[in-house]
Structure formats: C-alpha cells, structure tokens
C-alpha positions in Angstrom: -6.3 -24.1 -18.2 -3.4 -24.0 -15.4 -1.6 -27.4 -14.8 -3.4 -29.1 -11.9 0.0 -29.5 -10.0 0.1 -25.7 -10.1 -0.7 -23.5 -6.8 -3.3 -20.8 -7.3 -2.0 -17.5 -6.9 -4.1 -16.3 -3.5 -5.9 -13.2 -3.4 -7.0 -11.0 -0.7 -9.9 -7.8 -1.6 -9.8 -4.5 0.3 -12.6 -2.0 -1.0 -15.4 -0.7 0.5 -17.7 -1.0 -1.7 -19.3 -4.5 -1.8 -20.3 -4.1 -5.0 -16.9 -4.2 -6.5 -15.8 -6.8 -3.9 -19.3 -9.1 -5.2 -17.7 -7.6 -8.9 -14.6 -8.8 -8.3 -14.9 -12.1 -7.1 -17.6 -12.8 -10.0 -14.9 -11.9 -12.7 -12.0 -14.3 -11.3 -13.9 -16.9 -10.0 -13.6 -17.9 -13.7 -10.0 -18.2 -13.9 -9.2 -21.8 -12.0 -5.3 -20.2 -11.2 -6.7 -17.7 -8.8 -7.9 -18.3 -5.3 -10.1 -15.3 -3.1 -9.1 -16.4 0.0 -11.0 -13.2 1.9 -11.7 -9.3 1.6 -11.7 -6.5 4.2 -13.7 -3.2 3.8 -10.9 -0.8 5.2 -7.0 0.1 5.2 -6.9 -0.4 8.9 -8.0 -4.3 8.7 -6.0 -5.4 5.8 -3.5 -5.9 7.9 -4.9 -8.1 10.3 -6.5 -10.5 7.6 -3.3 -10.3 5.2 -1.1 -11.3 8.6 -3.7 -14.7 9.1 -4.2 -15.3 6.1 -0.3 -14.8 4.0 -2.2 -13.6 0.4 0.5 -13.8 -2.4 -1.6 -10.6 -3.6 -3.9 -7.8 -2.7 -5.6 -6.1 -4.8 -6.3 -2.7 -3.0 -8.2 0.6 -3.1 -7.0 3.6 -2.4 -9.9 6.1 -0.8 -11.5 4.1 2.1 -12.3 5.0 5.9 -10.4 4.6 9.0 -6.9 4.3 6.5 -6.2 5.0 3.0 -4.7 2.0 0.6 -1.6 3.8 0.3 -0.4 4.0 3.9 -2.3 0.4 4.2 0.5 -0.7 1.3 3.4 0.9 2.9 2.7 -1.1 6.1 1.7 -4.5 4.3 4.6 -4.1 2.8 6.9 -3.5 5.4 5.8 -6.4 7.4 4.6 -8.9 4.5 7.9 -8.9 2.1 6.6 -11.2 0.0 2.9 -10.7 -0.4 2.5 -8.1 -3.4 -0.2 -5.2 -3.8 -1.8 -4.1 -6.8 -3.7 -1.3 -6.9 -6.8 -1.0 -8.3 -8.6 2.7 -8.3 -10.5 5.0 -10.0 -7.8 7.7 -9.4 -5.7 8.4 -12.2 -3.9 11.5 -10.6 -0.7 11.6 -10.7 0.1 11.7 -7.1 -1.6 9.1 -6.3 0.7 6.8 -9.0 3.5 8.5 -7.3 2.5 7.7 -4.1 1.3 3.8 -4.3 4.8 3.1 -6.0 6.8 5.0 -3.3 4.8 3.2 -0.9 5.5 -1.0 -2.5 2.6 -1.1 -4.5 4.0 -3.5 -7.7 1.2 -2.3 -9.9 -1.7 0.1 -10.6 -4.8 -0.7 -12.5 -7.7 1.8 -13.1 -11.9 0.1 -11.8 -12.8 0.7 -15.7 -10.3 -1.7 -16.9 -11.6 -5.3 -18.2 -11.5 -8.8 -15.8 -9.0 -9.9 -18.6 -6.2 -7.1 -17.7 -6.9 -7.3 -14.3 -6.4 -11.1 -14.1 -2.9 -10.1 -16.9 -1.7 -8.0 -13.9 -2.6 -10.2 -10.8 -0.4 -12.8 -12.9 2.3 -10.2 -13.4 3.0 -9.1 -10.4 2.7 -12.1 -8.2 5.7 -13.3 -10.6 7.6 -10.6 -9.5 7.1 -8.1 -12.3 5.2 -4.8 -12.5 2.2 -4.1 -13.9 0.3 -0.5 -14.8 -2.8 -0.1 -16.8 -1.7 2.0 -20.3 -3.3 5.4 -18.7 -1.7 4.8 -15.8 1.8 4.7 -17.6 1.3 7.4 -19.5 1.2 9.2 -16.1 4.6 8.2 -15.5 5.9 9.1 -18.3 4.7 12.7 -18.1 5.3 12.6 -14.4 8.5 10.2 -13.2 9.2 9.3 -9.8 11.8 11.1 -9.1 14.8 9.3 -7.5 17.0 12.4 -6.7 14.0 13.7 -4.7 14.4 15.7 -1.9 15.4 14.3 1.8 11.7 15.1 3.4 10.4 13.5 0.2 11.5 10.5 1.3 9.2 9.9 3.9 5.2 9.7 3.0 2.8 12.4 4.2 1.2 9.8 6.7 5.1 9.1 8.4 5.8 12.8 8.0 2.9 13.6 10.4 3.6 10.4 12.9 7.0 12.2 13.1 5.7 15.1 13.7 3.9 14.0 17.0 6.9 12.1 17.7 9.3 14.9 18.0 6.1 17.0 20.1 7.0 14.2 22.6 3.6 11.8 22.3 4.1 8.2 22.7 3.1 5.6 20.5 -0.1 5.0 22.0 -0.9 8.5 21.9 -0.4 8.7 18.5 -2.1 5.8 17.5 -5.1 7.0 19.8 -4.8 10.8 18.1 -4.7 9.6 14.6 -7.2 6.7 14.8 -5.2 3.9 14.4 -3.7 1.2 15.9 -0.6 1.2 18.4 1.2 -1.9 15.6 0.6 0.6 12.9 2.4 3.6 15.1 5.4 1.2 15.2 5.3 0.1 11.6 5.8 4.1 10.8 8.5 4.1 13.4 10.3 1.1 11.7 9.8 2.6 8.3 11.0 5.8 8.8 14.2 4.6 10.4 14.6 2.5 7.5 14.3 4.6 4.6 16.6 7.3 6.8 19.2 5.0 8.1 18.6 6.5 11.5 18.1 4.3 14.4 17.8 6.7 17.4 14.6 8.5 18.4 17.3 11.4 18.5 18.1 11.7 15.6 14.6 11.6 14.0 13.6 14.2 16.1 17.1 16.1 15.1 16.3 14.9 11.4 12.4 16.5 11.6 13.5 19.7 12.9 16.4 20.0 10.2 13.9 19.1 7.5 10.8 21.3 8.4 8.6 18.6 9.2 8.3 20.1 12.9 9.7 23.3 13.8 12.3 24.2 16.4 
C-alpha cells in the first residue's frame, strides 16, 4: 500500500493491439501507485496525447503502423525531458535493444514477462533508474552499445533518411508528406540531428551527409 499523500506515477499505453492495452490496464489497475491516464494505438499519436496529457511514463511498443516506438521515443524524448519510456516488446533482437536505448528509452521489458516485473520497472524508471528484463540484459552484455561508434552511427536510421531528403533539397513539408508523417515530427528530426552533431546550419548537415555517405555527392 503506497502512502495516501503520495502522487501516482501516471502512465500513458501505445500498442496496437487492444488486447494488450485491455491486458495492461487489467494488471496495474491493482497497484493503487499507478494511474492510466490514456493509450494511443500508434507511434504517430503518442505524441500528441503524451504533449496533453504530461505522462511521467509510457510504456511503448515497438512494431506499430504509421511510426515505429523507437523513432516515437526519440521524439518523446526530445520534446518531453522528463516523461520516461519503457519499452515493452516481444523483440528480443539485439538491434532493437540497441536502438530503443540510443533513442531515450530508460528501459526494455519483453510482453511475456509477469504484471509484477512490469509494475518493478514502471517504478524503476520513473525514479530515474533503468530498468531491463534479465533476457534483455543478457543482450547487452553479448552485444554493448558502443560509445566509440562511428560518426554516421550517431544518427538513427529514421534521421539518417530525413537527412537524406534534406540534402536532395525537399522542405519540411515535403518530407513529412513523403514519409507519412507529420510536418512537427520533420522538425523534431531536424532539431535532433543538430543536436547530437553539434551542427546548427542546414549547410553543414548537408556538407556532414555527403562526407558521411548518407547522400552522395
């Protein structure tokens, strides 16, 4: 029982699959800590809903329409600092791991795990702290993020393609209407790349791209 003075941790859903939304919010309804405060069905409107409604966590999916859970976490991220994702997939592949870490995710749970861990983790990471089901870090043991990676590494495949279009001379809105998505999430990549790269010139991406083989010359 959680001291009645204490806030509820609040917890957004994004999967498609309402079963393992209804699934979900059966399992922690039981813990009085917790607090759904809504769910979303794709990548592409978590956003919006985590934007309204300022989760402290969202537990995500990774293989969904319209936008995957990794580029959805990489943008949450970005513009929601304080709001942390866990991941929660049937994907055990290493690049996946690789790839929700690189992107913000603070933690990675596997669907088969128990309500118990996944409630452990939720608790874990909206403290701050990281969380990863025992497969999972077994994966990155065998398979480490690498910090010393590579300069084109740095960027995700998602940002390496918006780049790409970039330096072709598309706008924004061209982009976003190419690649299915919308215009804020365009700019989000934009933001992000210029970030990780310390590069704040449309320029110098473009200069950066070409050097890097991400569009060629």
């Amino acid at each position: 029982m959680s001291d009645l003075n204490e806030q509820p941790i609040l917890i957004q859903i994004v999967d498609d699959h309402p079963m393992v939304q209804g699934g979900l919010k059966a399992c922690l309804s039981f813990y009085d800590d917790i607090k759904i405060i809504g769910s979303t069905n794709d990548g592409s409107n978590a956003l919006d809903k985590a934007l309204e409604l300022k989760p402290d966590v969202i537990l995500m999916d990774i293989s969904m329409p319209n936008m995957n859970g990794i580029d959805a976490t990489e943008i949450i991220t970005e513009q929601l600092p304080d709001t942390k994702i866990l991941i929660l997939s049937m994907h055990n592949n290493p690049e996946f791991v690789k790839s929700a870490i690189q992107a913000g995710a603070s933690g990675y749970i596997l669907k088969d795990t128990t309500s118990a861990e996944i409630y452990y983790a939720i608790k874990a990471v909206a403290s701050g702290q990281t969380h990863f089901s025992s497969s999972i870090a077994k994966v990155l043991i065998n398979t480490p993020v690498d910090a010393s990676e590579s300069e084109s590494e740095k960027l995700t495949t998602r940002e390496q393609v918006v780049l790409s279009y970039m330096a072709q001379g598309e706008t924004s809105k061209e982009i976003a209407k190419i690649l299915n998505i919308s215009f804020r999430t365009v700019e989000a990549h934009r933001r992000n790349m210029k970030t990780k790269l310390g590069i704040n010139s449309l320029a110098k991406l473009i200069s950066y791209a070409v050097k890097h083989g991400i569009v060629k010359n």
